[in-house]
PLY file of the C-alpha trace (Angstrom):
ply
format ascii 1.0
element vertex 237
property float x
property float y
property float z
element edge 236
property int vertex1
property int vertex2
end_header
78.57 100.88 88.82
81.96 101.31 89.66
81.60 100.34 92.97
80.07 96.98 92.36
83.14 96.33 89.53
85.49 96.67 91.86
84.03 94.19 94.87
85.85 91.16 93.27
89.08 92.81 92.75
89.66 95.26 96.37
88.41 93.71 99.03
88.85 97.58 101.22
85.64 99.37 101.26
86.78 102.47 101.99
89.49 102.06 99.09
86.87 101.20 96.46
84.61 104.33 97.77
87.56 106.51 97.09
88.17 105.28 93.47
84.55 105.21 92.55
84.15 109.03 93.89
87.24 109.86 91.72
86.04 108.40 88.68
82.31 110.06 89.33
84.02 113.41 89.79
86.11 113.37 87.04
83.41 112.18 84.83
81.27 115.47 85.93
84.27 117.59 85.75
84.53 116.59 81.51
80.67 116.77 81.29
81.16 120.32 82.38
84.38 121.66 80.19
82.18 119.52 77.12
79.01 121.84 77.51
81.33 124.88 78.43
82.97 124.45 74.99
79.79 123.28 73.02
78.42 127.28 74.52
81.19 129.04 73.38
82.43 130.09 76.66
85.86 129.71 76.06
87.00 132.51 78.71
85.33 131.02 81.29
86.62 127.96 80.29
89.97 129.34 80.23
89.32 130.60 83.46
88.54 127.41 85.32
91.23 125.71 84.18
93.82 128.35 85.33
91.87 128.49 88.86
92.03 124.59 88.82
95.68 124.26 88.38
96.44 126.99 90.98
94.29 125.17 93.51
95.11 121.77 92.67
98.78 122.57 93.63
98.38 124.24 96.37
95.87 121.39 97.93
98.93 118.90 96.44
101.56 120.54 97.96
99.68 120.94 101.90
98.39 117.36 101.81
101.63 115.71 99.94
102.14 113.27 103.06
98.29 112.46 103.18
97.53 111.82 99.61
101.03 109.73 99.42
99.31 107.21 102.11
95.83 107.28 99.89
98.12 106.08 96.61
99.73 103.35 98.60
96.77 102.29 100.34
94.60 102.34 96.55
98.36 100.54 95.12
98.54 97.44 97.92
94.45 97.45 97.12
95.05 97.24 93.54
97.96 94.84 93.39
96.68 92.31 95.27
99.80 91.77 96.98
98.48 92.62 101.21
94.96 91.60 102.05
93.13 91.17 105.58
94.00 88.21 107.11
97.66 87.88 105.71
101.05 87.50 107.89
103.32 90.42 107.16
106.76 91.29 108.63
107.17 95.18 107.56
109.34 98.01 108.99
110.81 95.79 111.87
107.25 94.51 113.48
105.60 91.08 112.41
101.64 90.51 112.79
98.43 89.50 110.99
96.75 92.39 108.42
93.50 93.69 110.51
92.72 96.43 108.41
94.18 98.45 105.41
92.39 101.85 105.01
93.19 105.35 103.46
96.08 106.14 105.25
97.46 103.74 107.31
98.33 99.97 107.46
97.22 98.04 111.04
98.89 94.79 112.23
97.79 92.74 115.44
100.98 91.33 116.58
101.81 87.80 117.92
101.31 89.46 121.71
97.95 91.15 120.82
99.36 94.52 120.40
98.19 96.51 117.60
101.01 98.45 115.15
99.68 101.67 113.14
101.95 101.94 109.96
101.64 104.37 107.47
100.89 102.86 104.22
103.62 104.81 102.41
105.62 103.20 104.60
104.77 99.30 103.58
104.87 100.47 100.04
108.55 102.16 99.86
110.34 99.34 102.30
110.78 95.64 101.52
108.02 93.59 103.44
107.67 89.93 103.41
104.01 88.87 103.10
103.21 85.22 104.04
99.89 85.02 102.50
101.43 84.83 99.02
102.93 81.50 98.56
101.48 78.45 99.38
104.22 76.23 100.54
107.27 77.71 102.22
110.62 76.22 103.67
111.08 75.67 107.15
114.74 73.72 108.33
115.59 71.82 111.79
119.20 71.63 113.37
119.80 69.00 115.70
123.09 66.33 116.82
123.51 63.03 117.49
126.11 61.12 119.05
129.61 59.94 117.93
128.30 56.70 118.23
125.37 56.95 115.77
124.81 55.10 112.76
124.60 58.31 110.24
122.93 56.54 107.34
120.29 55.21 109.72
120.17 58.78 111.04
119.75 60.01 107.85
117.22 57.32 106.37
114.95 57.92 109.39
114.95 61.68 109.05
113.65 61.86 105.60
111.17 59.12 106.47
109.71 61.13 109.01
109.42 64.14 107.11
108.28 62.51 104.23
105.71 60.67 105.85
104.35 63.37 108.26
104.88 66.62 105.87
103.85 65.69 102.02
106.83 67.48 99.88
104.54 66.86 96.55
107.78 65.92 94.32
109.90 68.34 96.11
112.90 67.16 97.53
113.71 66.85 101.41
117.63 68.37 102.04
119.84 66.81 104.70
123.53 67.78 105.25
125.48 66.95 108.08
127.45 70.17 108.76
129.90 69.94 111.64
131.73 67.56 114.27
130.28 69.77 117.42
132.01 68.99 120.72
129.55 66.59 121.90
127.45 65.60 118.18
127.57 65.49 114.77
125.20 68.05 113.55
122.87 68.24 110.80
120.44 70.18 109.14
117.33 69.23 107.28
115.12 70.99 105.15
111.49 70.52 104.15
108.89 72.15 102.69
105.68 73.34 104.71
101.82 73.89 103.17
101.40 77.26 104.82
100.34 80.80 104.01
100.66 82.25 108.03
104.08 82.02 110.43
102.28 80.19 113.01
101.32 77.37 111.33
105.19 77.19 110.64
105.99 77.01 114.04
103.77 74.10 114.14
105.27 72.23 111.59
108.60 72.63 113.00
107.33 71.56 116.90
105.69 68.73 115.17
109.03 67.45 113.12
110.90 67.84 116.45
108.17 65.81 118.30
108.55 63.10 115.56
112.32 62.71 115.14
112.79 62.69 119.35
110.55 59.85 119.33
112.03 58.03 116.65
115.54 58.52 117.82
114.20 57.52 120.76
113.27 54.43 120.02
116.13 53.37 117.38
118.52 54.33 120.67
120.06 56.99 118.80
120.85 59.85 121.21
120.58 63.25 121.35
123.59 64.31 123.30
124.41 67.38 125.28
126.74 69.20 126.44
128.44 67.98 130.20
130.14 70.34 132.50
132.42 67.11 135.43
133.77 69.67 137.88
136.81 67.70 140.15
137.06 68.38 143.55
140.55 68.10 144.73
141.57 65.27 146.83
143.50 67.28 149.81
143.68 64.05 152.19
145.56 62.44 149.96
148.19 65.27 149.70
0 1
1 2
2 3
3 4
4 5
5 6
6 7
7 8
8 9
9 10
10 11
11 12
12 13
13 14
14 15
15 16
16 17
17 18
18 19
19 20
20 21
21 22
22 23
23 24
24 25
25 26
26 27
27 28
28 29
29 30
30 31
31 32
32 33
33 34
34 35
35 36
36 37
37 38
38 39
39 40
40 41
41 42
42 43
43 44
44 45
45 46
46 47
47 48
48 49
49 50
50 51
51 52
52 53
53 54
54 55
55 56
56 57
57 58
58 59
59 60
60 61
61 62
62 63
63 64
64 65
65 66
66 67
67 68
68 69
69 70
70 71
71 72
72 73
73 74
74 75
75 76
76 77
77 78
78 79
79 80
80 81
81 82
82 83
83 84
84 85
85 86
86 87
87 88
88 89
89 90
90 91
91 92
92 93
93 94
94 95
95 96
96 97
97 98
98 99
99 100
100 101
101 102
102 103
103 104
104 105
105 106
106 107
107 108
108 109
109 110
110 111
111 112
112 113
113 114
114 115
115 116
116 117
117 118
118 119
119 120
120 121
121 122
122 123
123 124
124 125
125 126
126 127
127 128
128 129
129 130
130 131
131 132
132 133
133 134
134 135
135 136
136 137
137 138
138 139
139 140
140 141
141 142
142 143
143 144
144 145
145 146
146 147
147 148
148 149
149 150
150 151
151 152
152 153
153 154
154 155
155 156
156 157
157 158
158 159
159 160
160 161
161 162
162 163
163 164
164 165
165 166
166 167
167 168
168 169
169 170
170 171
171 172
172 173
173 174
174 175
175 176
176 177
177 178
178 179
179 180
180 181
181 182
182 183
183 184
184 185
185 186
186 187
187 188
188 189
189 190
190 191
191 192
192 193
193 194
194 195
195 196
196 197
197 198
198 199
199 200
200 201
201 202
202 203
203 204
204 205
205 206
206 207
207 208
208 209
209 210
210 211
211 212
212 213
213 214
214 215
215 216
216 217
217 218
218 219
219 220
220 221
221 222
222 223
223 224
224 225
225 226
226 227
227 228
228 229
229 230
230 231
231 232
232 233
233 234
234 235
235 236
């Protein structure tokens, strides 16, 4: 009965298994004391408890690291905060959730490789999970030319974005932010429906796509950086 409560709400198998068995052996464990007690057997009683809290901490203190990876696994089951399927950077690697189990934590990264972290690991670090928010910010640096028009540049920037990526009421930021050697420079920030890095990369290709086309064709350019090298005249001297 436990078992099936707990579908809806942890999604790991193994996870729900291991709080079900918990709750069905403590719920033998105080059937037992009860009809102990209702016999009278109060020494034995006494007894079991005294062997039980000898044993428990000795089995606490040899499987301390093990049992610390079952609480984290059962807390990032509980919490709802890591599932299967989610984008996670934790403990300096980045990769999608493939499993959560018992003891451990495993991530397929962008190159295929698979990551083995312990889950007391995830728990005690900061970890930034992309599968929790629904919309994130993504931001584009580019230049144009001396020459530009900057209100046009600006006007067809946000039109872009607005058009291509729906900001639903939220507002797209542009700031020009320095006179580089060969461009002004800007920055512009918009807001993404996403809930995995990739399809942030996406976005971003996309909005580059979109704005070198446009500039394109309003004959604003893009410039770049030009290296003349002068080749002495020695006829002359």
């Amino acid at each position: 009965m436990i078992d099936q409560g707990l579908v809806k709400r942890i999604k790991q198998e193994s996870i729900r298994s291991l709080i079900a068995n918990v709750n069905a052996i403590f719920i033998v464990i105080i059937g037992i004391f009860l009809a102990l007690s209702i016999l009278n057997l109060d020494k034995a009683l006494t007894s079991i408890l005294a062997g039980a809290g000898v044993a428990g901490l000795a089995v606490g203190l040899a499987l301390q690291g093990t049992l610390s990876n079952t609480f984290s696994g059962v807390f990032l089951a509980v919490q709802d905060i890591m599932n299967v399927g989610d984008f996670v950077e934790t403990n300096g690697y980045s990769g999608t959730v493939v499993n959560i189990n018992l003891r451990y934590l495993t991530l397929r990264e962008t190159d295929n490789n698979i990551v083995i972290i312990p889950n007391k690991l995830v728990v005690e670090k900061p970890f930034k999970n992309y599968g929790l928010t629904q919309q994130v910010r993504t931001s584009i640096d580019c230049g144009v030319g001396y020459n530009s028009n900057l209100t046009q540049v600006q006007s067809l920037t946000k039109s872009i974005i607005n058009k291509h990526f729906p900001q639903n009421g939220k507002e797209i930021e542009f700031f020009y932010t320095e006179f580089g050697d060969s461009s002004i420079n800007f920055i512009v920030r918009f807001w993404v429906d996403a809930k995995k890095f990739k399809t942030v990369l996406e976005a971003k290709s996309t909005a580059i796509m979109l704005l070198k086309d446009s500039f394109d064709r309003n004959s604003i350019e893009i410039p770049y950086p030009i290296t003349s090298v002068l080749t002495p005249n020695y006829a002359n001297n």
